[in-house]
C-alpha positions as CSV (number, residue, x, y, z in Angstrom):
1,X,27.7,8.3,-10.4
2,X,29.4,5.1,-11.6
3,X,31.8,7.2,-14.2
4,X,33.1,9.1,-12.0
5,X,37.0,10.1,-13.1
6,X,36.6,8.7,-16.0
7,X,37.2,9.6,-19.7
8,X,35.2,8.6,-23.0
9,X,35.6,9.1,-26.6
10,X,31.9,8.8,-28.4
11,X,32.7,8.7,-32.3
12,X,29.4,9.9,-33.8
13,X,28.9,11.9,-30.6
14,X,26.6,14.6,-33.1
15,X,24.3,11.8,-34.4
16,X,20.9,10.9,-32.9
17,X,22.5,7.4,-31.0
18,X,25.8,8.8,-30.1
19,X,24.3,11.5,-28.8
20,X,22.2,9.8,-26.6
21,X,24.6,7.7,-25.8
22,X,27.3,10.5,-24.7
23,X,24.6,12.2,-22.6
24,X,24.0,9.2,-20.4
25,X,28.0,8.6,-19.7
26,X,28.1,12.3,-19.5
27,X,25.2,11.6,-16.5
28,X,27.1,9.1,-14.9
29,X,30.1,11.3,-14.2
30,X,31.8,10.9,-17.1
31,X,34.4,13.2,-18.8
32,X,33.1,12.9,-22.7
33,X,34.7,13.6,-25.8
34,X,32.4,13.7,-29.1
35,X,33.5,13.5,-32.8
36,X,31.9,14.8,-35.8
37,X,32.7,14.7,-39.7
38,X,30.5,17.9,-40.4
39,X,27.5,18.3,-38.3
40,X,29.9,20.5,-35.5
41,X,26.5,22.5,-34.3
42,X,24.3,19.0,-33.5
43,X,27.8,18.1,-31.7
44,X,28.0,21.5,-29.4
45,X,24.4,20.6,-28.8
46,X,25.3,17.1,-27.7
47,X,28.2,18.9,-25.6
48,X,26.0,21.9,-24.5
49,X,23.7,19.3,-22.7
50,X,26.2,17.2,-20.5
51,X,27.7,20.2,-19.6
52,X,24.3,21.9,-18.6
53,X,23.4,19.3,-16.6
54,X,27.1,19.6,-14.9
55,X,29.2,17.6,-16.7
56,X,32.6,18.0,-18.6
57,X,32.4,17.4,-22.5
58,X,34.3,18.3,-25.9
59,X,33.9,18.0,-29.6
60,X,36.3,17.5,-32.0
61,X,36.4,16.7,-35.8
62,X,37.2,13.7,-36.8
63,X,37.2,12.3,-40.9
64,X,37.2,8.2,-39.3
65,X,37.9,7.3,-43.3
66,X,41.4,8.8,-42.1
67,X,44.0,7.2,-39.9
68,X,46.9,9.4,-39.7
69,X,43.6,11.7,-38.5
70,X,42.2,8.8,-36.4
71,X,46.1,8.9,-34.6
72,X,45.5,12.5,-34.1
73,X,42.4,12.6,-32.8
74,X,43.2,9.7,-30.3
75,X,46.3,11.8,-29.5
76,X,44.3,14.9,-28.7
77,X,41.2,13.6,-26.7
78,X,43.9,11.9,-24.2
79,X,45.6,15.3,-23.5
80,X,42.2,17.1,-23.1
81,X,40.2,14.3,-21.1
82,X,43.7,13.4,-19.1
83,X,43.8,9.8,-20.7
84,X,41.3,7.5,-22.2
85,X,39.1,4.8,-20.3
86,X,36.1,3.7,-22.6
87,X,35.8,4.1,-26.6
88,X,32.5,3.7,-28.1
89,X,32.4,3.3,-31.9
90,X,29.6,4.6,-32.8
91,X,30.3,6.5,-35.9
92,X,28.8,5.0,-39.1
93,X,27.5,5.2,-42.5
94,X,25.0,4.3,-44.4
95,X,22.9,5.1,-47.5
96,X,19.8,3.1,-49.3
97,X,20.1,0.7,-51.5
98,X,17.4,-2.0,-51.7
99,X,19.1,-5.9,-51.6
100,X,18.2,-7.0,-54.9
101,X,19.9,-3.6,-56.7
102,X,23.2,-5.1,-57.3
103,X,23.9,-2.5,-59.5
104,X,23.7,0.5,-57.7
105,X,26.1,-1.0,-55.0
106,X,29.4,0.1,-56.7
107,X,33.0,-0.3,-55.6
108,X,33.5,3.2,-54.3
109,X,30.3,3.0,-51.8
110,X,31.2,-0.1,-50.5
111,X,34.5,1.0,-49.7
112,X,33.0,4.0,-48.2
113,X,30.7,1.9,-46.2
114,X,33.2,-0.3,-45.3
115,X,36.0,2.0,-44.6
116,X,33.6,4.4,-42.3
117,X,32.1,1.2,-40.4
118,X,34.6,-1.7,-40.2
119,X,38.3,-0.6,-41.1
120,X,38.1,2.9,-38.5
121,X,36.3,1.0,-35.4
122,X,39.6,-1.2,-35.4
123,X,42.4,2.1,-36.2
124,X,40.2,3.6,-33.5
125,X,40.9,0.7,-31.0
126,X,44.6,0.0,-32.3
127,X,45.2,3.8,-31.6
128,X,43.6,3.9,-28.5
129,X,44.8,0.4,-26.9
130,X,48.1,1.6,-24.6
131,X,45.8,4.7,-23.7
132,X,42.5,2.0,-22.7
133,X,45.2,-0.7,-21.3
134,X,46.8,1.9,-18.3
135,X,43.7,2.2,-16.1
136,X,42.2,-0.5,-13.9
137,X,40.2,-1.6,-16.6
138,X,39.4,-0.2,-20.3
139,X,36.2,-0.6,-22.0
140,X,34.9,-0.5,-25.5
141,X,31.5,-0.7,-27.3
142,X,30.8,-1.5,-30.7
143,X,27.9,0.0,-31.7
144,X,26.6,-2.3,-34.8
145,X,23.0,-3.3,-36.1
146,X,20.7,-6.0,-36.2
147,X,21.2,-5.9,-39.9
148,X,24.5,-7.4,-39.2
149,X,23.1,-10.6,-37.6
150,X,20.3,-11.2,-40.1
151,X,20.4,-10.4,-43.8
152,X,18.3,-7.1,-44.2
153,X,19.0,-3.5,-43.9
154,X,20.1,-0.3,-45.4
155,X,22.0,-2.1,-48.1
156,X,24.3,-5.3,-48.3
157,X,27.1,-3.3,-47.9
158,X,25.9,-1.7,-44.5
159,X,24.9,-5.4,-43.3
160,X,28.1,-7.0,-44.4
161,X,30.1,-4.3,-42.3
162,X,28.2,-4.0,-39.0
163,X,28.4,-8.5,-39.6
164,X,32.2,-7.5,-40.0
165,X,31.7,-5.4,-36.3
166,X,30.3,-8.0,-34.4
167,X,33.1,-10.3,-35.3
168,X,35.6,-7.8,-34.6
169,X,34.1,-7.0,-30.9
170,X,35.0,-10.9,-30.4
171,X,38.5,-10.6,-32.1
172,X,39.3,-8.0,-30.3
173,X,38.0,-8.9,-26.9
174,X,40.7,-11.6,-27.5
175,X,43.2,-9.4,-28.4
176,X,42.5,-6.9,-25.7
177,X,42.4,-9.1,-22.7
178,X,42.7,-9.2,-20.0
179,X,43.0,-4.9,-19.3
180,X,40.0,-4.6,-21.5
181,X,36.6,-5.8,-22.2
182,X,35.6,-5.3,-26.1
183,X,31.6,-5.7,-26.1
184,X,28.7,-4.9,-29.0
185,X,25.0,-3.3,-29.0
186,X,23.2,-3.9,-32.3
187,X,20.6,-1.6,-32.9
188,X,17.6,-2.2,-35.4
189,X,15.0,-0.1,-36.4
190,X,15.5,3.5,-34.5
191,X,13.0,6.0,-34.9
192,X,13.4,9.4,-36.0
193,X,16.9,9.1,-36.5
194,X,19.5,9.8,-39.5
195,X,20.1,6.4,-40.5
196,X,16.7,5.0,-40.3
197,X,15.7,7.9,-42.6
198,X,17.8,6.1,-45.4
199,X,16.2,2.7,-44.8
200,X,14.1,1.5,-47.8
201,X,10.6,2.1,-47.1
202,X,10.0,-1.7,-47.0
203,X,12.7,-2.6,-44.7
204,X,11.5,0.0,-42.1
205,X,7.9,-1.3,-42.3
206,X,8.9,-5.2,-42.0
207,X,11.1,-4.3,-38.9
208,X,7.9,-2.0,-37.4
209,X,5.6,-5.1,-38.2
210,X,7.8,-7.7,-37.0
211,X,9.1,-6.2,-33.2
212,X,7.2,-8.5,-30.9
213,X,6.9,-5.8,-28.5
214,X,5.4,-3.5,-30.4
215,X,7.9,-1.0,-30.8
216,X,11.2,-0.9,-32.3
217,X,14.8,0.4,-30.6
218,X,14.8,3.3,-28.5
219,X,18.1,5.4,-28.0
220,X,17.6,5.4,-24.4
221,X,18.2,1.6,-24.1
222,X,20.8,1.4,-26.7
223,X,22.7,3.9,-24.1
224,X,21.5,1.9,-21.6
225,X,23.1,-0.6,-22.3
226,X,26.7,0.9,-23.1
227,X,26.4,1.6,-19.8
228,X,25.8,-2.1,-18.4
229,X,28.9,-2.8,-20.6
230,X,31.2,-0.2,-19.6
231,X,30.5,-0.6,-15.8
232,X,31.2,-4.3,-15.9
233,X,33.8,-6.3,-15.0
234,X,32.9,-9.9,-16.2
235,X,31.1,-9.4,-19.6
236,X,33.8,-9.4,-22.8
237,X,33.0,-10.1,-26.6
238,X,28.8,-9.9,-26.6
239,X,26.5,-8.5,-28.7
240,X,23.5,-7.9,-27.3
241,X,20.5,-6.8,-30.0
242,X,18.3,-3.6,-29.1
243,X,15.3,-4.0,-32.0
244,X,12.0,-4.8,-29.8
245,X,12.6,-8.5,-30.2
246,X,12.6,-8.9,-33.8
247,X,12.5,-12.8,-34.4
248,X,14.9,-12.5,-37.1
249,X,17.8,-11.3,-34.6
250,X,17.2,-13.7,-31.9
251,X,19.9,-15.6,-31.6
């Protein structure tokens, strides 16, 4: 197990992709801490599983819109995990609002949007940066979107901040050097979860029609990858897509 002694915070941990995405470091020896804003049973599910399958995991609340709570949290997963080697911000939010609706894209969702997706993925890291630095190497993933690299997804809002996220993986990979690598996976299209529930019907069937393999981003690799990141020693402010190869993403 390549995680062995190690210690993650997952934010999102009770969502479809950060759940995934905490099982597999929980796999690879990993001690795993999981936030949640409300949805604490999905999260004991998410911990119930690494643990079943012999692992060491914990959930804890976490409002990310909140940084005197974002210090706390920080604060309390390094006491329980016994410091802090890899942060994956994976907590986001979105909700459906089709491109051309200017309208219904008001001030207080796109600070919501922004707030959840952009502003607490850097507290997050600023909080956690001593705590990442003191290993023999830190890690963190961004966990953005497609819709960040190419102009279509749950709203503008939700494309401008995950845009915002990318940037900020390379800012930060900058900053963070040379005790810590600060790399992004952009997700597209991911069945049967939350947030492609609140895609508009449209942009769900042009990213199904449009995936040159067929099929459109699966959890599994998304975690995948995290993993490839976090057990690297060379590979600092990427962003590598997961969408089955949509053209519009290939950069």
């Amino acid at each position: 197990m390549r995680l062995t002694g190690k210690a993650a915070l997952v934010t999102g941990g009770s969502g479809d992709i950060g759940g995934a995405i905490a099982r597999r470091l929980g796999a690879e020896g990993a001690r795993v801490a999981v936030t949640y804003v409300g949805a604490q049973a999905a999260a004991d599910a998410t911990v119930a599983d690494i643990r079943a399958a012999g692992g060491d995991a914990w959930a804890v609340q976490l409002d990310q819109r909140d940084p005197e709570a974002i210090v706390t949290c920080v604060a309390a997963v390094a006491d329980q995990l016994g410091g802090l080697d890899i942060l994956i911000n994976n907590a986001a939010w979105n909700i459906g609002i089709p491109f051309p609706d200017l309208a219904a894209l008001d001030a207080q969702i796109w600070d919501r949007v922004l707030e959840t997706n952009l502003r607490a993925p850097f507290l997050l890291a600023r909080a956690a940066a001593d705590l990442l630095k003191a290993g023999d190497g830190g890690h963190i993933v961004n966990i953005s979107s497609a819709g960040g690299i190419s102009p279509g997804s749950s709203s503008i809002a939700y494309s401008s901040s995950k845009a915002g996220l990318n940037h900020l993986t390379r800012c930060l990979a900058v900053a963070m050097a040379p005790q810590v690598a600060v790399n992004c996976v952009a997700p597209g299209l991911v069945e049967e979860t939350r947030m492609a529930g609140r895609l508009p019907d449209a942009v769900a069937e042009g990213a199904r029609r449009q995936a040159v393999l067929g099929r459109v981003g699966q959890a599994t690799d998304i975690a995948e990858q995290v993993v490839t990141f976090v057990t690297s020693t060379s590979i600092s402010g990427q962003t590598m897509v997961v969408d089955g190869g949509m053209p519009g993403s290939m950069r």
